[in-house]
C-alpha positions, 0 to 999 in steps of 0.5 A, a space after each residue: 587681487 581683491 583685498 578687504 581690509 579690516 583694520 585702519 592701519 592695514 588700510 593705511 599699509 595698502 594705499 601706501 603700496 599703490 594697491 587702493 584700486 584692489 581695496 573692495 572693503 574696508 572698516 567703518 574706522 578706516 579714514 586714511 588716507 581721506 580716499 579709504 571713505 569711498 569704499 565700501 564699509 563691510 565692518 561696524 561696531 556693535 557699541 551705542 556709540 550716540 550714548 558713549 559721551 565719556 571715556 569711562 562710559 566707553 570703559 564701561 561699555 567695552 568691558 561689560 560687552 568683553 565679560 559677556 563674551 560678546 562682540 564689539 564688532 560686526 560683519 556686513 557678511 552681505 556685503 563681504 560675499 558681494 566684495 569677493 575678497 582674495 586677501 582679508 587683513 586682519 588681526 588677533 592683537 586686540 579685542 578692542 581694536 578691531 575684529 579678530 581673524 579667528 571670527 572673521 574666517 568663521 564667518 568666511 565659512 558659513 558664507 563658502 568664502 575662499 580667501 586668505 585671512 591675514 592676521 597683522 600683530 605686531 608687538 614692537 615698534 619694527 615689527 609694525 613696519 616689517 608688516 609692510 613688508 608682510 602686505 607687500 609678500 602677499 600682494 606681490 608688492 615685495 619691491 615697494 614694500 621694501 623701499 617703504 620700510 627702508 625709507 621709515 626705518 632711515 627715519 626711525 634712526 635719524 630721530 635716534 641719533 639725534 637724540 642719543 647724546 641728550 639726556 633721556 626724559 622721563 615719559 609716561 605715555 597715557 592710552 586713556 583716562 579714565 580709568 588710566 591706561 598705559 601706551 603699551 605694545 610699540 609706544 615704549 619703542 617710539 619714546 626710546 627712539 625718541 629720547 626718551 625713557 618709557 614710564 610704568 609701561 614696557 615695549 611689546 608689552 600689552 597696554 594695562 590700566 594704571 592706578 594714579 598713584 603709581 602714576 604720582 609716584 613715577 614722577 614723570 617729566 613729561 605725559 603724552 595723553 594719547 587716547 586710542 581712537 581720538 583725533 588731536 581735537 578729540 584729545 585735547 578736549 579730554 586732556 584739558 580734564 587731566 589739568 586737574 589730577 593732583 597726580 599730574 600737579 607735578 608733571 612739568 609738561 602735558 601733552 595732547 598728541 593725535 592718538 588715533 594717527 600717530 601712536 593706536 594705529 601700527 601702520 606707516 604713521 608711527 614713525 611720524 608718532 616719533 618724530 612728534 615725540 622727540 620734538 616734544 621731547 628735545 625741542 633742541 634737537 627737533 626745533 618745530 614741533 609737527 602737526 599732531 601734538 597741543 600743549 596744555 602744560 
């Protein structure tokens, strides 16, 4: 089977069912594991990326181009007709996040492409791992798919149970700053699975823009800045920034956490998403804290 994945975590989803031979394209986004960079990239973006310097520049672009009605994404169909591609894993979730299937099986037809186009759109933290299973349906991978989501919702539930006897830590979890953004769709999940509980965003709900006073207001003990697209160096560069809201004054501890690794992408590495939530939030219970999360309050 040739397989073109339009999306990082489906990416991530067919190198961990041993299917990265059958992967014939892939995202300019995908960069995991470090293998996906050898394939050929068949989608890119349609945003300046060289002049994007700020999140409120990205912000602006992005909603500019949404209102317009025009893409931020594009297709290689050259490259796509050279890929043949049986399978194309892609999504209707987000605009922002990747290409919708919807465009991609439009493009399919001008270019006279039979393959199945699979839309990934989960909602809630298990149903980015029953995704695998999904993949694995499609892929003839039922068996390894299986034993992968058993494996990540055994620790999904260890991180649990560690928790439930702890009191529960009120979390705000920030997709972006500037402006404000809630973590939405699965975060709320993670931060339940992780003890604690999820402020001014609710799980399976869509990310939606904050305003600072209600982020005042919500009094939260502890923020994940979490910033869709960033890697923790990334993150922690932007969230020094955040240092400075008077709204944040009062928030005991402020976290910079690898947004694009662990908590943007809902693939396998969600579930290490947790396990970096619940360390941060019950250092008792979960005593080093995993690559992946800075300090900086």
């Amino acid at each position: 089977m040739r397989i073109v994945s339009l999306l990082p975590s489906a990416t991530e989803i067919v190198f961990a069912l041993d299917l990265d031979h059958d992967l014939v394209g892939v995202s300019f986004e995908c960069n995991h594991p470090p293998a996906a960079r050898s394939k050929p990239i068949v989608s890119g973006t349609s945003l300046p990326v060289d002049d994007l310097v700020t999140a409120a520049d990205i912000d602006r672009a992005v909603t500019e181009r949404m209102n317009a009605g025009e893409a931020l994404y594009t297709l290689d169909r050259a490259r796509i007709r050279e890929a043949r591609p049986d399978l194309i894993l892609a999504q209707d979730l987000c605009r922002v996040c990747a290409i919708p299937s919807g465009d991609v099986e439009e493009a399919l037809d001008v270019l006279g492409c039979r393959a199945e186009v699979l839309s990934l759109d989960p909602g809630r933290l298990d149903d980015v791992i029953a995704c695998i299973g999904t993949v694995g349906a499609a892929t003839d991978r039922v068996a390894k798919a299986d034993e992968l989501m058993a494996s990540l919702r055994e620790r999904v539930e260890r991180v649990h149970a560690q928790a439930a006897d702890r009191p529960r830590v009120a979390t705000l979890a920030l997709e972006w700053s500037d402006p404000p953004f809630s973590g939405g769709h699965w975060v709320p999940d993670m931060i339940e699975a992780a003890g604690g509980a999820s402020l001014l965003a609710n799980a399976g709900e869509r990310s939606a823009q904050l305003e600072w006073a209600a982020i005042a207001d919500a009094r939260a003990e502890v923020v994940a800045f979490m910033p869709c697209g960033y890697d923790l160096d990334a993150a922690v560069a932007e969230g020094r920034g955040l240092l400075d809201r008077p709204e944040l004054a009062d928030v005991p501890q402020l976290w910079a956490v690898a947004g694009d690794e662990y908590f943007s992408r809902p693939g396998p590495r969600v579930v290490d998403g947790v396990e970096l939530l619940a360390a941060i939030l019950h250092p008792e219970a979960v005593r080093a804290v995993p690559p992946g999360g800075v300090r900086l309050r």
